[in-house]
N, CA, C and O atoms as a CHARMM CRD file, in Angstrom:
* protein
*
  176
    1    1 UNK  N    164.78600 150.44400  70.01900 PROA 1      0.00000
    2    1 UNK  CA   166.11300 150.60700  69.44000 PROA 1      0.00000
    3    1 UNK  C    166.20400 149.69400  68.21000 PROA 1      0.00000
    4    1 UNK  O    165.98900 148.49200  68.36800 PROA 1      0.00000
    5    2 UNK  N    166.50600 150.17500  67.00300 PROA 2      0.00000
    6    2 UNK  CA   166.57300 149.43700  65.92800 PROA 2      0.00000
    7    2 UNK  C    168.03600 148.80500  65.79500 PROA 2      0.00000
    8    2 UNK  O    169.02300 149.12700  66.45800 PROA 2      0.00000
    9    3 UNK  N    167.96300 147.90600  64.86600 PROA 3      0.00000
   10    3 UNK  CA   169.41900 147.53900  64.28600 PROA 3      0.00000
   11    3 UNK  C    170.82500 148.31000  64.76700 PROA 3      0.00000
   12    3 UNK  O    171.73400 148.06600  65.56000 PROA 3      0.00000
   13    4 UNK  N    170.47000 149.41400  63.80600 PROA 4      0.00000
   14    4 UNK  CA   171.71100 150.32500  63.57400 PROA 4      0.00000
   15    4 UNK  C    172.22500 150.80700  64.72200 PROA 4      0.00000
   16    4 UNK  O    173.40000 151.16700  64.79700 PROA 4      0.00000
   17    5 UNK  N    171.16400 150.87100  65.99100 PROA 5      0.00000
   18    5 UNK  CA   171.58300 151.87600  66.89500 PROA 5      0.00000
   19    5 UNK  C    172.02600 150.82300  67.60300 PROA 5      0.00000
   20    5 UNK  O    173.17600 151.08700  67.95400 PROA 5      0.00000
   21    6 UNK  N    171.65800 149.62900  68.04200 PROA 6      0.00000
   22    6 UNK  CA   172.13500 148.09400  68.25900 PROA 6      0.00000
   23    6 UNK  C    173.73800 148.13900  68.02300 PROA 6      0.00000
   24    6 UNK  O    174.56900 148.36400  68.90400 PROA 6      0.00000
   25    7 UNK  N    173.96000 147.92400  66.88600 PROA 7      0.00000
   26    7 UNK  CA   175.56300 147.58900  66.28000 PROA 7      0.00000
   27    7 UNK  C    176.11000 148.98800  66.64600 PROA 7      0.00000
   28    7 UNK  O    177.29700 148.83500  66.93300 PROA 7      0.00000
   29    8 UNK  N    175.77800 150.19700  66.75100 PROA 8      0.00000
   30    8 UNK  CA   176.47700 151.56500  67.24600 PROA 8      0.00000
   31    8 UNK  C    176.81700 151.67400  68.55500 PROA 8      0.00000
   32    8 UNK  O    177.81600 152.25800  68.97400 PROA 8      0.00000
   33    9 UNK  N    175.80900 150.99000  69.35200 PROA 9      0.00000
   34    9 UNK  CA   175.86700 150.91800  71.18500 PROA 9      0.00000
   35    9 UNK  C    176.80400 149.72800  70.96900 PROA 9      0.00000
   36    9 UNK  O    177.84600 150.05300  71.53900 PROA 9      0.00000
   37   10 UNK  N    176.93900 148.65400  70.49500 PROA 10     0.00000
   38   10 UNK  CA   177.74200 147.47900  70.94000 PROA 10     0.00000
   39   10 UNK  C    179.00500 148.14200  70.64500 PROA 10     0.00000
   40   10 UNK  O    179.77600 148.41700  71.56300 PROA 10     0.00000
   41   11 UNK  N    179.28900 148.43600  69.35900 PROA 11     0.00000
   42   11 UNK  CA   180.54600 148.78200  69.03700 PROA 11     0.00000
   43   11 UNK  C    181.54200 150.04500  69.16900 PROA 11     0.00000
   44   11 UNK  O    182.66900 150.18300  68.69500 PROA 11     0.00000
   45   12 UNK  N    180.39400 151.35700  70.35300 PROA 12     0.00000
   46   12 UNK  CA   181.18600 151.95700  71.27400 PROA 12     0.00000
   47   12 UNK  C    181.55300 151.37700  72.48600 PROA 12     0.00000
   48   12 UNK  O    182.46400 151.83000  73.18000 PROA 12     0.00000
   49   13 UNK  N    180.96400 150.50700  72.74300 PROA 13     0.00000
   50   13 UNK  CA   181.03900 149.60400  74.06700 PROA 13     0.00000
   51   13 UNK  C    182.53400 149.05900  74.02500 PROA 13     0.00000
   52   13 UNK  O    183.47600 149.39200  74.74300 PROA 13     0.00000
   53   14 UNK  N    182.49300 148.06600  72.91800 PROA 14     0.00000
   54   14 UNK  CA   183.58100 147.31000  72.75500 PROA 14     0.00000
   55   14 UNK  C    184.87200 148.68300  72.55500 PROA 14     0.00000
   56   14 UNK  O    185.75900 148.75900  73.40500 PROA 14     0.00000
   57   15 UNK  N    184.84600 149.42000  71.68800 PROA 15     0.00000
   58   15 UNK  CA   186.50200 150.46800  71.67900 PROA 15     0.00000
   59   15 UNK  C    186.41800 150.79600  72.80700 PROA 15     0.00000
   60   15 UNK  O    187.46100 150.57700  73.42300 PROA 15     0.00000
   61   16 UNK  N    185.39000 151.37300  73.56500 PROA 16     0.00000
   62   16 UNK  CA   186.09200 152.02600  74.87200 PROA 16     0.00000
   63   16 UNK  C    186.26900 150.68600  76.01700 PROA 16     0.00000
   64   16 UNK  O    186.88900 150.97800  77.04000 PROA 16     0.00000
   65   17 UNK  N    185.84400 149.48300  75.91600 PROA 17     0.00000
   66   17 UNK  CA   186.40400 148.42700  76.26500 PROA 17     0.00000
   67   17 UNK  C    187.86500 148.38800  76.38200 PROA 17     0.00000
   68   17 UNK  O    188.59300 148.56500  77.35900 PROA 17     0.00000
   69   18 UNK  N    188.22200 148.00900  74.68700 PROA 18     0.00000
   70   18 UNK  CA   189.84300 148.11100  74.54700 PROA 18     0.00000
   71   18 UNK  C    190.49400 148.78100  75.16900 PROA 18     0.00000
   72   18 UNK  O    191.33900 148.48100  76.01200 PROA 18     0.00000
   73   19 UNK  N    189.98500 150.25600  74.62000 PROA 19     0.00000
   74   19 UNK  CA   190.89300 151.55000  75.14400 PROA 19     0.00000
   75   19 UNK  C    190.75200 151.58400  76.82600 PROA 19     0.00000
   76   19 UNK  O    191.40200 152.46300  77.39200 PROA 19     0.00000
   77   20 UNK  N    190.18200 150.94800  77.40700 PROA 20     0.00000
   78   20 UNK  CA   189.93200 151.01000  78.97400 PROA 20     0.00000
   79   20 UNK  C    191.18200 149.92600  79.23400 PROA 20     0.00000
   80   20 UNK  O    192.22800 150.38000  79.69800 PROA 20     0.00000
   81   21 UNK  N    191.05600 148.14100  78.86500 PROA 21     0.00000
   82   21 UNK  CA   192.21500 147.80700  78.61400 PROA 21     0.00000
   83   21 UNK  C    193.49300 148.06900  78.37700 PROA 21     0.00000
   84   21 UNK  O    194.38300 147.45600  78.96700 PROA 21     0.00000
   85   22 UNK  N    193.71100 148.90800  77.58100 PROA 22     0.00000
   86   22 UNK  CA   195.26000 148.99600  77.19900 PROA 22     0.00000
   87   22 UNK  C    195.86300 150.48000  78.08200 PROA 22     0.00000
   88   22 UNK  O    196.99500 150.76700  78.47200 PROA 22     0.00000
   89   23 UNK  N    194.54900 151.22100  78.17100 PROA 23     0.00000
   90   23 UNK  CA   195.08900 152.62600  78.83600 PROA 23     0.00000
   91   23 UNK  C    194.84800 152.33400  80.37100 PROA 23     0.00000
   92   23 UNK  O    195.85200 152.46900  81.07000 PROA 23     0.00000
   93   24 UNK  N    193.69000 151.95800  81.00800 PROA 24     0.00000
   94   24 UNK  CA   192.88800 152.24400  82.11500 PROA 24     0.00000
   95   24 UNK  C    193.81800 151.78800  83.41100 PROA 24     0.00000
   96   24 UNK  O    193.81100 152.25300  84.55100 PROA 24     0.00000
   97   25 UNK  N    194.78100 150.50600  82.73600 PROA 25     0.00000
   98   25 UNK  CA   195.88600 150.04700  84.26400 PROA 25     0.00000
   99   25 UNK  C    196.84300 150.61400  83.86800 PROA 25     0.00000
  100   25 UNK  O    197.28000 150.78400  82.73000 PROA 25     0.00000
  101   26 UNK  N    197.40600 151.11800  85.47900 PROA 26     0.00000
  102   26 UNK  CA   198.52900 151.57400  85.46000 PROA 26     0.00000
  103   26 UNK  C    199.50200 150.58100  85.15000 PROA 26     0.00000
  104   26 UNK  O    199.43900 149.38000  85.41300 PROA 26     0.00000
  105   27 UNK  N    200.75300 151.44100  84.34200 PROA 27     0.00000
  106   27 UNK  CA   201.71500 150.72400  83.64400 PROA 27     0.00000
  107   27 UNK  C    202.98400 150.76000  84.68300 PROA 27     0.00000
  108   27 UNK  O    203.93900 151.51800  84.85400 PROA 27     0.00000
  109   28 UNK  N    202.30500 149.04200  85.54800 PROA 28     0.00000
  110   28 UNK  CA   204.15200 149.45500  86.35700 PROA 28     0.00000
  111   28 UNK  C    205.28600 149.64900  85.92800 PROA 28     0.00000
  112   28 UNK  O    206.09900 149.99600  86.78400 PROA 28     0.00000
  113   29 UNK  N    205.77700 149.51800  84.54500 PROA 29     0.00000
  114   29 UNK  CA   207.22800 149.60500  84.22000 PROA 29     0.00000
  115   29 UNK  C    207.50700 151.31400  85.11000 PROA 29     0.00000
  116   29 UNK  O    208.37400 151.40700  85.97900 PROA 29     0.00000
  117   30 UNK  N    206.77000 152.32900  84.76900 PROA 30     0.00000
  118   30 UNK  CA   207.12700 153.21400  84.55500 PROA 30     0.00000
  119   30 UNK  C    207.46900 154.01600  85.91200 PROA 30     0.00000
  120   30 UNK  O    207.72400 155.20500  86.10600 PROA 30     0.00000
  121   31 UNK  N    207.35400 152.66200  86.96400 PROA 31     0.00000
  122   31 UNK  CA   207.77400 153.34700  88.16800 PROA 31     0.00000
  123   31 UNK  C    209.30000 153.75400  88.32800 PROA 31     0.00000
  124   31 UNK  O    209.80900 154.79200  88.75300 PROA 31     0.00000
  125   32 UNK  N    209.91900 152.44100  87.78300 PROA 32     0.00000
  126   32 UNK  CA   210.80600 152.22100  88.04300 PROA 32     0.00000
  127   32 UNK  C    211.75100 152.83800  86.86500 PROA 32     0.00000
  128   32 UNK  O    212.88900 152.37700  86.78100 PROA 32     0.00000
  129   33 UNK  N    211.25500 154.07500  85.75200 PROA 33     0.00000
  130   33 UNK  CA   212.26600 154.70500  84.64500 PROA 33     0.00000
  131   33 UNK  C    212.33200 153.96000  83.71300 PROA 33     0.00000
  132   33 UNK  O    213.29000 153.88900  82.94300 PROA 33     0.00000
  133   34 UNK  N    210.75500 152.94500  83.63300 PROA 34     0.00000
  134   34 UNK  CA   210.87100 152.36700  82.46300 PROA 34     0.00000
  135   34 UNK  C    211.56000 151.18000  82.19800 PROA 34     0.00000
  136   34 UNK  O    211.44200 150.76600  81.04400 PROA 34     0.00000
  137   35 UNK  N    212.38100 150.39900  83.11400 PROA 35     0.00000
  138   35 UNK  CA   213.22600 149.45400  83.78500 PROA 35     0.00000
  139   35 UNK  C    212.77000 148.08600  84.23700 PROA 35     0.00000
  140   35 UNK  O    213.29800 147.82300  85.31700 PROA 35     0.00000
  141   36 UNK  N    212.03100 147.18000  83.83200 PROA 36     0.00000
  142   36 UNK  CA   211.29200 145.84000  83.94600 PROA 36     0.00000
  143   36 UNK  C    212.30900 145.23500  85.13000 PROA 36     0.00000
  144   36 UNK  O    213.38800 144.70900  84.85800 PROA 36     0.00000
  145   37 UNK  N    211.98600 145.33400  85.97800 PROA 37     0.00000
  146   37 UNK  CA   213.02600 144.35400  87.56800 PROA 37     0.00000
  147   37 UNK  C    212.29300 143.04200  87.59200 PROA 37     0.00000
  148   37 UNK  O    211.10400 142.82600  87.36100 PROA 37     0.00000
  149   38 UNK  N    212.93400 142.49000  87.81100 PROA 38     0.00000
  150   38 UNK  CA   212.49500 140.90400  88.05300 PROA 38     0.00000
  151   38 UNK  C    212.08900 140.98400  89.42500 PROA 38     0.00000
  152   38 UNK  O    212.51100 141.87600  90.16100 PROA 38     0.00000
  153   39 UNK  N    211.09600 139.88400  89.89700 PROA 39     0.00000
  154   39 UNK  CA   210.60900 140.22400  91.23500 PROA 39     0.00000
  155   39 UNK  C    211.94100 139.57400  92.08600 PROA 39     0.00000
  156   39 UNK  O    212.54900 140.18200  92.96700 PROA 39     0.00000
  157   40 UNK  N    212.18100 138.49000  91.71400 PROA 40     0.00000
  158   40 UNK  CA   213.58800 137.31500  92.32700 PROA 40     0.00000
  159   40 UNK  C    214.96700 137.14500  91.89800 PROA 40     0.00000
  160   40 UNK  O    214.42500 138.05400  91.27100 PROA 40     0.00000
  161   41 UNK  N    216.08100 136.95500  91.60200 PROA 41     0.00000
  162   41 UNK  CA   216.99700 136.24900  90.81200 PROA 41     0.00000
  163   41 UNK  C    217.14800 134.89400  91.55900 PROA 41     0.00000
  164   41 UNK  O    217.54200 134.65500  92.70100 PROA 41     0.00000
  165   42 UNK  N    216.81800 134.28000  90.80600 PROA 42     0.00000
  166   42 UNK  CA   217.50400 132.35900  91.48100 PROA 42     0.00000
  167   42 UNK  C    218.26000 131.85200  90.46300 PROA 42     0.00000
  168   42 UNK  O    217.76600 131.90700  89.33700 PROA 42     0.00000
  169   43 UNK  N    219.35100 131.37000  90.60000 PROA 43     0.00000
  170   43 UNK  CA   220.24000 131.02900  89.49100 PROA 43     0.00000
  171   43 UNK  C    220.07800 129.79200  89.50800 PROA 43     0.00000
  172   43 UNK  O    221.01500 129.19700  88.97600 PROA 43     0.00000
  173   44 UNK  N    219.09800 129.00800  89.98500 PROA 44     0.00000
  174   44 UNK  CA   219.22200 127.85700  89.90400 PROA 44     0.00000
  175   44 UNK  C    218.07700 126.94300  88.89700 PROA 44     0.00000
  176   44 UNK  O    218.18500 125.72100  88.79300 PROA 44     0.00000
């Protein structure tokens, strides 16, 4: 494997990295209609 194909394998690696990151976990907001609940309220 030369150079080029080197920096081509690393740097599909790394985007579908990201994109595994930002897409791959589920997004709890969206259980709840998109609505962020706090796990507690303590007013103190």
């Amino acid at each position: 494997m030369n150079d080029f194909q080197t920096i081509n394998y690393s740097a599909a690696l790394a985007v579908l990295g990201i994109i595994w990151m930002f897409f791959g976990f589920g997004d709890d907001d969206d259980e709840g209609g998109g609505m962020m609940i706090p796990l507690r309220q303590d007013a103190s």
